[in-house]
C-alpha positions as CSV (number, residue, x, y, z in Angstrom):
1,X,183.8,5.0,16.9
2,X,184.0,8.8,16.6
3,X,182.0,11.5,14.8
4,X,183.2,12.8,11.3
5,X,181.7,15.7,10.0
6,X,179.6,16.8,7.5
7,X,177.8,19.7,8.6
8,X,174.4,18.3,8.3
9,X,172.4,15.2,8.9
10,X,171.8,14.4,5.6
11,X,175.1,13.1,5.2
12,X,176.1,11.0,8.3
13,X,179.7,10.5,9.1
14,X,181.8,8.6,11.6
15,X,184.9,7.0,11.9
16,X,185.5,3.3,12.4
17,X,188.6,2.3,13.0
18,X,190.4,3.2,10.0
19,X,187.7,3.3,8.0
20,X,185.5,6.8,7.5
21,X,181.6,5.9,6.7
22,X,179.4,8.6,5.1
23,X,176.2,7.9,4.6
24,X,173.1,9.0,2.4
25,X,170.5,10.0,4.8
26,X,167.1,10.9,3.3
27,X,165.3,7.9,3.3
28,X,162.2,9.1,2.9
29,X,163.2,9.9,-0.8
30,X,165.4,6.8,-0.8
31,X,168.1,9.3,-0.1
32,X,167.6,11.2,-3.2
33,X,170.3,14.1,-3.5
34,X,170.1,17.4,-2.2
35,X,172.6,20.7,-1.1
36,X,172.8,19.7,2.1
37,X,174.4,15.8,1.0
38,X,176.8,18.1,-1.5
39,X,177.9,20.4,0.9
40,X,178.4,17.3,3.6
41,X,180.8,15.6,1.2
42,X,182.5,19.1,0.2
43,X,183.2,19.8,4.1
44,X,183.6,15.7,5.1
45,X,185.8,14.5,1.8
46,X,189.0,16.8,2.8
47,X,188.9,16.0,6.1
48,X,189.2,12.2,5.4
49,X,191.7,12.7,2.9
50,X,194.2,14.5,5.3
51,X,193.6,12.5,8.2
52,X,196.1,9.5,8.0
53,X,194.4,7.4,10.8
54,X,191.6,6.9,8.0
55,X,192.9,4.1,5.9
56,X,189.7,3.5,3.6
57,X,186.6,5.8,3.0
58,X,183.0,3.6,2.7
59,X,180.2,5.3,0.8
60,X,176.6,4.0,1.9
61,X,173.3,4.6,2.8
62,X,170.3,4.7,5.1
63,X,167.0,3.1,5.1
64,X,168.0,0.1,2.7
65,X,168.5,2.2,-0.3
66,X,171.9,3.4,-1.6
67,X,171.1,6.6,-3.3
68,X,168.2,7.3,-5.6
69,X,170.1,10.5,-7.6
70,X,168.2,13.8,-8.0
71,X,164.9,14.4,-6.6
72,X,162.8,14.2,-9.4
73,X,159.7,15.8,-6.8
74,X,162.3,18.5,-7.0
75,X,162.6,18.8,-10.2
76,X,158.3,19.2,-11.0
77,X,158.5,21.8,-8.3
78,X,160.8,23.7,-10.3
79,X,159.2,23.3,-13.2
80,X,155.9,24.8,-11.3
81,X,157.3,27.6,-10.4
82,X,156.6,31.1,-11.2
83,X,160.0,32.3,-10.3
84,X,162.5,33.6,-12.8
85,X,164.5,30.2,-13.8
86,X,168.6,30.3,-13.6
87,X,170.0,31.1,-16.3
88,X,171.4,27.8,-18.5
89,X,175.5,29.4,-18.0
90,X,174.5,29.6,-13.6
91,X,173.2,26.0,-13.8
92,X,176.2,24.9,-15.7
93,X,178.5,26.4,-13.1
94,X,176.2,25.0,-10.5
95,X,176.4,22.0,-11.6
96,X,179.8,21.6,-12.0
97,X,181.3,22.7,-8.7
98,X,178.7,20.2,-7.0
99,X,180.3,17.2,-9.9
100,X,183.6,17.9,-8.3
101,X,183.1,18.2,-4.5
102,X,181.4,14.5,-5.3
103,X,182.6,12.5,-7.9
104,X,185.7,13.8,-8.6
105,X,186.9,14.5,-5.2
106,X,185.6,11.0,-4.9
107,X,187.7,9.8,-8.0
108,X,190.8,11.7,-6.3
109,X,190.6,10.8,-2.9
110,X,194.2,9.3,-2.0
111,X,193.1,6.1,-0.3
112,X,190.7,3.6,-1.5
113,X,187.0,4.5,-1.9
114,X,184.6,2.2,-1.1
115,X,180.7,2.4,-2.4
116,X,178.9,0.2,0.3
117,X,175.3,-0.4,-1.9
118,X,172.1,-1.7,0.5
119,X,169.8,-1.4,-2.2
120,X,168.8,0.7,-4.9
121,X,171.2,3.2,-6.6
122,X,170.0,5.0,-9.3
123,X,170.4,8.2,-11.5
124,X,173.4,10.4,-10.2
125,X,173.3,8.1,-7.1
126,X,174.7,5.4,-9.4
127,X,177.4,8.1,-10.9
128,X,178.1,8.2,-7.6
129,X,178.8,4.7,-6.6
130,X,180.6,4.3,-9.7
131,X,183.1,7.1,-9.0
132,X,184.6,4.9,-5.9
133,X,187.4,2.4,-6.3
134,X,185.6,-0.9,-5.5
135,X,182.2,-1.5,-5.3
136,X,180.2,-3.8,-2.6
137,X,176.7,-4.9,-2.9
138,X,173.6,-6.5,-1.1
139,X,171.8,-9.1,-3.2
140,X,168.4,-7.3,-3.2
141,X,170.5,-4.3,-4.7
142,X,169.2,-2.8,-7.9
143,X,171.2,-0.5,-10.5
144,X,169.5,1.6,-13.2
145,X,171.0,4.5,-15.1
146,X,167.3,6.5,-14.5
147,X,168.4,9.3,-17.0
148,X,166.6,8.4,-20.3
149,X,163.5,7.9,-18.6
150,X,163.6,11.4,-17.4
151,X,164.6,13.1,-20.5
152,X,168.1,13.6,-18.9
153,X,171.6,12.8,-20.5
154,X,173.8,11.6,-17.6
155,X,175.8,13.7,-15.0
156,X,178.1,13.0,-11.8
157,X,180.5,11.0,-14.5
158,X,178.1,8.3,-15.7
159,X,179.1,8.3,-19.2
160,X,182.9,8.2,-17.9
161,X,182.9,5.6,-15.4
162,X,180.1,3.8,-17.5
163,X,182.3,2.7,-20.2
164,X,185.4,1.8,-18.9
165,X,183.5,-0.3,-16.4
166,X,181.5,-2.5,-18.7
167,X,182.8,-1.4,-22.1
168,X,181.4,1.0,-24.8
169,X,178.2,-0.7,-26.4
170,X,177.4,-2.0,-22.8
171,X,177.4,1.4,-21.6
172,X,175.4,2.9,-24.3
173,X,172.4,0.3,-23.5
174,X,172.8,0.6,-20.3
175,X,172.4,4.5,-20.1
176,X,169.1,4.3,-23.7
177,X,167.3,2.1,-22.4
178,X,167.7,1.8,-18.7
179,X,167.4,-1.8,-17.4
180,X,167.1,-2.6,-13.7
181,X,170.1,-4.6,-13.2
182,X,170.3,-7.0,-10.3
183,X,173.3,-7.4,-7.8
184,X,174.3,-10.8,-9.5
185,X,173.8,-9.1,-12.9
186,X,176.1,-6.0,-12.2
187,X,178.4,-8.7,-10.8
188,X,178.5,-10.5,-14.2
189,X,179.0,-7.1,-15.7
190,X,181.9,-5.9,-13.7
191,X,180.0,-3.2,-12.6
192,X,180.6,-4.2,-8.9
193,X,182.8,-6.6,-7.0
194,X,181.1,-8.5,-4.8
195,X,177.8,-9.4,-4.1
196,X,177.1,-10.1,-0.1
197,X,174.1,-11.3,2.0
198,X,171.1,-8.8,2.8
199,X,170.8,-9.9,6.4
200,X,174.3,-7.9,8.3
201,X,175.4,-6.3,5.1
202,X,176.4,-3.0,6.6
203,X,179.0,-5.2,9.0
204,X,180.0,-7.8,6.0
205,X,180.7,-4.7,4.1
206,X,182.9,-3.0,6.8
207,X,184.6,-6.3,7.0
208,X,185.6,-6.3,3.4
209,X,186.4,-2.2,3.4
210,X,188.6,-3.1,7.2
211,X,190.5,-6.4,4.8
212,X,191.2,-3.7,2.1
213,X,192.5,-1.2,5.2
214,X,195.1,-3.7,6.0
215,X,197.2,-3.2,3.5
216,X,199.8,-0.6,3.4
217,X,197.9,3.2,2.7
218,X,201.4,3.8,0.7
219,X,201.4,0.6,-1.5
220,X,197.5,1.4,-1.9
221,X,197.7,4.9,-2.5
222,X,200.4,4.9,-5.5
223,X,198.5,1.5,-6.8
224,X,195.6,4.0,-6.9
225,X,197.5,6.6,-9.1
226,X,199.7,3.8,-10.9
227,X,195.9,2.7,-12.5
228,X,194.3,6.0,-12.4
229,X,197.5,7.1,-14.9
230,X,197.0,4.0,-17.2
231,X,193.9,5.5,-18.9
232,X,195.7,8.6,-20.1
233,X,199.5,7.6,-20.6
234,X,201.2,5.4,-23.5
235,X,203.0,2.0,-21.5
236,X,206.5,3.7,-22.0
237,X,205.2,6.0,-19.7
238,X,203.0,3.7,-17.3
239,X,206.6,2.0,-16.8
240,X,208.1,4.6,-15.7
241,X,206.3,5.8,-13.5
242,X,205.8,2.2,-11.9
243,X,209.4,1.9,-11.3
244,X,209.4,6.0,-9.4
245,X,206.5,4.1,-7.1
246,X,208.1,1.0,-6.5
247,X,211.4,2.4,-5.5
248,X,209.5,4.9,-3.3
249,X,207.1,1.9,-1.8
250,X,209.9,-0.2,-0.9
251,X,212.2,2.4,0.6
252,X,209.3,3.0,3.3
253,X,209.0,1.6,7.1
254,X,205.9,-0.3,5.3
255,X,207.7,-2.5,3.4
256,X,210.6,-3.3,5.9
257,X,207.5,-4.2,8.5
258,X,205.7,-6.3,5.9
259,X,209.1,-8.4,4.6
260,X,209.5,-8.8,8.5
261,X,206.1,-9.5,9.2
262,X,206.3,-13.0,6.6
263,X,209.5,-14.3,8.1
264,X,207.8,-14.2,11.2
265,X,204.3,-15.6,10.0
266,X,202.6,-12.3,11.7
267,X,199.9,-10.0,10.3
268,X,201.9,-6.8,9.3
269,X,201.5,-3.6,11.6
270,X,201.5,-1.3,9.0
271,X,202.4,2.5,10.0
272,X,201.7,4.3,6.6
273,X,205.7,5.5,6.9
């Protein structure tokens, strides 16, 4: 194991393997969000995207909660205060830089991204979660959109992930009236894709994100794209641009060692070349 970093300890980071953890770390406020965890990502999410010994990034949390989304005792302080608020056009801007060093540097990351979910993830937290690839959860995990029971509309790509997820009138109920959705629920859903034990889930889920880092990063990584594309291009084009990926995928070292690998019934050594 080696150290990844974030630049604070509110967002751990290490590296297992081929596969980078980052962790929520404010469990006190079941790792509610703060500038510190957006900054972490913003310095840790590059790093892991560049470094080719990282196969597969995990997204988790401390203290049996995943991520609990703003800090709503944040939010009453603010309100208290006598200071001069932001102006509405500074908290737009605000908030959009700190949407993209998350969820869509998250959402473009070029290897898969894994949300890891111990417990609850709520709010923003659950934007969050949803803006990885595959999603793994702990049976006494709970998911709840938070926002209409705050007054808020959604942010961190809710009501984009939301939808394609679990479809459009799922969404919609899911983000008015906010129901606490259990593990096995979300499973039913499609809002997540496995559910695994409580007791060793932060090993059971490093065994499934380790499975997933098995597999060649350049078959994964232009999968990634091939299905990211699909929501934005007409089939015509989807076609096309599968047949660019496959040629490429099977002119690599990859594909040579994994045709090799099943004549010799061996586990491929994959190279990412």
């Amino acid at each position: 194991m080696s150290a990844l970093n974030t630049g604070t300890d509110k967002l751990l980071g290490r590296i297992e393997g081929q596969v980078a953890v980052l962790s929520f770390n404010r469990p006190d406020s079941r790792n509610a969000l703060s500038e510190e965890i957006y900054n972490g990502f913003a310095t840790a999410l590059p790093e892991v995207a560049e470094n080719s010994e990282i196969r597969v990034l995990m997204v988790t949390g401390e203290g049996g909660a995943f991520c609990s989304g703003g800090d709503v005792k944040g939010f009453k302080a603010r309100h208290a205060s006598t200071d001069a608020p932001p102006t509405q056009e500074s908290s737009v801007d605000h908030l959009r830089h700190i949407q993209a060093s998350v969820s869509l540097a998250l959402r473009r990351m070029p290897k898969p991204v894994v949300a890891a979910i111990p417990g609850p993830a709520a709010g923003a937290g659950l934007s969050i979660a949803l803006a990885a690839d595959l999603r793994v959860a702990a049976e006494r995990a709970v998911f709840v959109s938070a926002f209409s029971t705050i007054g808020a509309s959604g942010d961190f790509g809710s009501s984009w992930f939301l939808p394609r997820l679990i479809g459009e009138a799922k969404a919609k109920e899911f983000m008015f009236l906010s129901p606490r959705v259990s593990a096995h629920e979300a499973l039913s859903l499609g809002l997540i894709n496995r559910v695994l034990p409580d007791d060793g889930f932060e090993d059971a889920a490093l065994g499934f994100c380790f499975e997933v880092a098995g597999r060649s990063p350049i078959a994964l990584r232009l999968i990634k794209e091939n299905i990211h594309r699909s929501f934005n291009a007409d089939l015509a084009t989807g076609l096309d641009a599968e047949a660019i990926a496959m040629v490429r995928a099977m002119g690599t070292a990859d594909h040579r060692e994994a045709v090799a690998a099943f004549f010799d019934k061996r586990s491929p050594n994959y190279t990412g070349r």
